[in-house]
N, C-alpha and C positions, 0 to 999 in steps of 0.2 A: 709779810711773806706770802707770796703768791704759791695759791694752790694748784697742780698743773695735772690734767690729765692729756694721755695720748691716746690719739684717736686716729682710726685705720677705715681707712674706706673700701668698700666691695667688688664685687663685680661691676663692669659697666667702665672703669677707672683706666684702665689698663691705654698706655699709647706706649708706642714705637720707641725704642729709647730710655726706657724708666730704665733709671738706677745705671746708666753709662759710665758717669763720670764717679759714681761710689765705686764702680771695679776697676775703672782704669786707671783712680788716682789714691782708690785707700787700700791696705792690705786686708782691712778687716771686711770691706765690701768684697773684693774680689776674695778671699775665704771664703765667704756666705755664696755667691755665686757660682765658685767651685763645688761646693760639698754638694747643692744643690743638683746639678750635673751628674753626680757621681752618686747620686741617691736613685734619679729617676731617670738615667741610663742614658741623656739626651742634652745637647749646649742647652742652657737656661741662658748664658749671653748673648747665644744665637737666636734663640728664640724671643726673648727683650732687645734687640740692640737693629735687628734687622726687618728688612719689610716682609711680612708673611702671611700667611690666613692663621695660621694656628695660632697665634694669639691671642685672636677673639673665640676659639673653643673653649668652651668650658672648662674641658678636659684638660689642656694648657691652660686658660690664662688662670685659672685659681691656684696653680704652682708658682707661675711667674709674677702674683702679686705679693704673693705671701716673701717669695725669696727678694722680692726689691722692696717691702717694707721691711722687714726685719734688716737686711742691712743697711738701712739706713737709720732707722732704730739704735742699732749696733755703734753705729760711728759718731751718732747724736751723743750716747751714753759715755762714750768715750770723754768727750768735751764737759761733762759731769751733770748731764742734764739727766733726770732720774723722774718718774710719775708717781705724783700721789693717787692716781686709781688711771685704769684703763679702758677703755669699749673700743667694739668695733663694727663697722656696720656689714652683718652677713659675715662672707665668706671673712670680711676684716676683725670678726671676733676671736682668730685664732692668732694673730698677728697679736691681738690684748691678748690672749693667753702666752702667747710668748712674753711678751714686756711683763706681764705680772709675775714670770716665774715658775708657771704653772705647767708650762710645756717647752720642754728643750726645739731650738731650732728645727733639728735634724726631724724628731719625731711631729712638727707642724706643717714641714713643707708634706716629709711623707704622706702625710694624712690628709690633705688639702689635696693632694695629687689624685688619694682614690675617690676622695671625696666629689670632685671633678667629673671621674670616670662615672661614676653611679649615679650622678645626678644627670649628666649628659644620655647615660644608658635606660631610664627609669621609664622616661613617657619618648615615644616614636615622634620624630618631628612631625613638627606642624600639627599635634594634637592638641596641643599647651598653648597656652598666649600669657603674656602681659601685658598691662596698661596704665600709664599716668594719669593721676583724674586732677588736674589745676584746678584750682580758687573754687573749692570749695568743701567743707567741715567733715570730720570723720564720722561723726553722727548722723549725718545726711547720706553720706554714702554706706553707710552699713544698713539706713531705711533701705535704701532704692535697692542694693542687692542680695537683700535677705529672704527674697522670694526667686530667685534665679539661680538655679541648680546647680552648682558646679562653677562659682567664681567667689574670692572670699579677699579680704583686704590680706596684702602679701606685706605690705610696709608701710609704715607711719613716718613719713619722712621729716615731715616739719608743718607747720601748719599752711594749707593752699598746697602740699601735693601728698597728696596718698598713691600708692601702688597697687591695683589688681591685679590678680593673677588664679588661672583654672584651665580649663576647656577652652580653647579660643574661639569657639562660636558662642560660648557663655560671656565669655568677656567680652567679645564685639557688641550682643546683645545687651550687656550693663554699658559701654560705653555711650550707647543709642537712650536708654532711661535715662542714665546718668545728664548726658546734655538734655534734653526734653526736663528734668528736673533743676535746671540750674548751675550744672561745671559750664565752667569758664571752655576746655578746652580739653579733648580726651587723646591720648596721645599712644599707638601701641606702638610697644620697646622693641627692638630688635633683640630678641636674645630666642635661646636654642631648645627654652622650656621654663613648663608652668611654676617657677619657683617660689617656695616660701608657700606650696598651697597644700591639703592632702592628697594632690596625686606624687606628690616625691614623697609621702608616707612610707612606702617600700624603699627608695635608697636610704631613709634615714634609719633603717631597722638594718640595712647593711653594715651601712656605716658607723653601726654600735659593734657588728663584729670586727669592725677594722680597728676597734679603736680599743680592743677588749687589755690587747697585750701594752698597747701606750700607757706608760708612767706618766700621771698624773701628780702634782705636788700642791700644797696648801697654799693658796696664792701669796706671793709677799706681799704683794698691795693688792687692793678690792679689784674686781675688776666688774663689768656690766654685764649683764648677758640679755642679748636678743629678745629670749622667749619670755621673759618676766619683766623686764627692766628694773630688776634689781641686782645688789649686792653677791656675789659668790664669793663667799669668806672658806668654803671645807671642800675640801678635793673630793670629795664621795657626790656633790654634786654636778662636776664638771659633767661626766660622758654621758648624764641621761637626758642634760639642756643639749649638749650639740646633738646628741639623736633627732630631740624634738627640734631644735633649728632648721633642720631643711625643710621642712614641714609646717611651720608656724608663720606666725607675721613676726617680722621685725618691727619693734618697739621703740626706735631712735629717739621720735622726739621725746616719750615717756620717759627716756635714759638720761637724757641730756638734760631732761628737765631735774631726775633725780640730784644729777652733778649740780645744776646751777643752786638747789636748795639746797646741796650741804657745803657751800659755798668755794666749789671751784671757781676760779677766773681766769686760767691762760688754757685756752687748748688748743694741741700741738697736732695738726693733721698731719700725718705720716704716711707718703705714697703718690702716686702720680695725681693733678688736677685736685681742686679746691669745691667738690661736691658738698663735702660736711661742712666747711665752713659758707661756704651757700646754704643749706639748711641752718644753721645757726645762727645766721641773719635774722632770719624769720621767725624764729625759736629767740631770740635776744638778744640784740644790737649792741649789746653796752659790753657786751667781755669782749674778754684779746682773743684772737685763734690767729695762730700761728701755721706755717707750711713749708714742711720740708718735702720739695721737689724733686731741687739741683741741690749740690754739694755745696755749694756756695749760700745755701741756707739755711746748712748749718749753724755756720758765724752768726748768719744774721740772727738766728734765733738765740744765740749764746748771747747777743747782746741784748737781744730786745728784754732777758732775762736778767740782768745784769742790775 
């Protein structure tokens, strides 16, 4: 009996088109993209479905990931496919809080929306940076920038790519040691702030008030979390890990390493683009990872479970 967790990918993920044919061909996708709409005052299919800028804001696109992975989630479960544990990477660990239970739809996309807003508002553009550091060791890179003020590992993606993130003249600066020390290749992200560092310390301390009145529940299944890479079996400590998530490093490979030691084998990427299962390459060859895109991936994965 294969063990299956599902797994939700983050910011970065998001194209033009996710989750089209869950609203224009199932009721239960197009419910989830309705209610979505009618939460945060604005088309959510308009906003997925056509060419736009605001897709790639923050502020959008962390609502519009969350409402095309959950329904797609949603129509999966339909077909009787259910997870033995959950993770997500980033903004995709509310996505596992949904599938384990632990957070009603309604009150994940809400929250994802302020969550969005605060993180986009927190540091002034062009303050913040990001950066990919390829092919080379997490212990290498936490030598070279533990004397440089103001840059700290944002994500542990898989082995040969780690994430920085701080001050963008701090991380220009480690990407300059970092090559001189040995990366393969330093890469700055396009994205609209320093995330996953302590300067979005202050939107995370918001976003503990956003999140005071959200019902919380005892997960039905385990799910991962970001900040530890462990287990969150009691709802008491759901809302004090996504506080410290905007703020923390993501932990993925640590998590996924967790999963493969208490022997999951099929995992079910949920959401646009095949990012986690590229990390999981590199993390371990030998399991199944699965990808629900398009609607028509559903079956497939119905079967390949079968």
């Amino acid at each position: 009996m294969s063990k299956i967790a599902f797994i939700y990918p983050g910011q970065g993920a998001q194209v033009c088109g996710m989750g089209q044919d869950f609203y224009e061909q199932t009721e239960t996708g197009k419910q989830v993209f309705d209610l979505a709409s009618n939460l945060l005052g604005f088309s959510v299919p308009e906003l997925c479905f056509t060419e736009n800028d605001r897709l790639d804001i923050t502020e959008y696109t962390q609502a519009a990931m969350v409402t095309t992975s959950i329904a797609m989630t949603k129509v999966l479960e339909e077909k009787g496919v259910k997870p033995d544990v959950t993770a997500g990477l980033s903004l995709g660990e509310y996505c596992a809080l949904y599938a384990a239970g632990v957070m009603s739809e309604r009150d994940a996309i809400a929250t994802v929306r302020q969550r969005g807003i605060l993180m986009q508002e927190e540091v002034p553009a062009g303050q913040g940076g990001m950066a990919a550091i390829l092919a080379m060791d997490a212990a290498s890179i936490e030598g070279v920038i533990a004397d440089i003020e103001g840059v700290e590992i944002a994500n542990y993606n898989c082995p040969g790519q780690i994430v920085i993130s701080g001050k963008k003249a701090a991380v220009e600066t480690a990407c300059e040691r970092l090559k001189e020390a040995g990366a393969k290749r330093t890469v700055m992200l396009n994205v609209s702030g320093p995330f996953h560092s302590r300067m979005l310390t202050g939107a995370g301390e918001k976003l503990g008030k956003v999140l005071e009145p959200v019902e919380v529940h005892t997960p039905a299944v385990p799910y991962v979390a970001n900040v530890t890479a462990g287990y969150v079996k009691d709802a008491d400590q759901v809302k004090p890990l996504l506080v410290q998530q905007v703020s923390s490093s993501v932990r993925w490979q640590q998590s996924m390493e967790l999963l493969l030691a208490d022997g999951v084998d099929t995992f079910i990427e949920i959401g646009p683009g095949k990012t986690l299962a590229g990390f999981m390459k590199k993390i371990n060859r030998a399991v199944k990872v699965l990808n629900i895109e398009k609607l028509e991936d559903v079956d497939k994965v119905v079967e390949a479970l079968a």
